[in-house]
N, C-alpha and C positions, 0 to 999 in steps of 0.2 A: 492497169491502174497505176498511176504512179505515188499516189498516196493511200492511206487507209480511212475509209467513210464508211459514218454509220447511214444506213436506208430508213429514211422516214417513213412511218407507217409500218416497219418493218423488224424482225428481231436481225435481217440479216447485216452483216460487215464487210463491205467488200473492202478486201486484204490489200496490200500491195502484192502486184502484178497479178491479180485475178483476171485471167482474159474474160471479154466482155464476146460473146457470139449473138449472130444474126443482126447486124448492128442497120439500123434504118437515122434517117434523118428526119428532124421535127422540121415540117415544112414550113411551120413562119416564124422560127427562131433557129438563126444558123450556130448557135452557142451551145446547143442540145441535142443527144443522142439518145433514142431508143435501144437497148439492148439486153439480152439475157444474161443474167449473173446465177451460176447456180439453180437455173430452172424458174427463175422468176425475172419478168420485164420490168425493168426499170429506165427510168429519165437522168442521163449522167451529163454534167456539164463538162465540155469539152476541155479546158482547161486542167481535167483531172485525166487524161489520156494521151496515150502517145502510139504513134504507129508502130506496128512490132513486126 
């Protein structure tokens, strides 16, 4: 993560550089990522990551 976001629907925060695992692609928006933060699946727009 290269910034820090609060999770809609969610108490969680993902921090700056919380790595994001199991990460999948949303098949009809390429601006979207499925991935695990802390044990929860979340929707991150790609803009907010960078490859590490």
């Amino acid at each position: 993560m290269v910034k820090t976001l609060d999770v809609k629907g969610s108490t969680l925060s993902a921090k700056l550089g919380t790595v994001v695992k199991n990460i999948r692609l949303v098949h009809d928006n390429t601006e979207q990522i499925e991935g695990k933060v802390e044990g929860q699946t979340i929707v991150i727009l790609t803009k907010y990551l960078r490859k590490g």
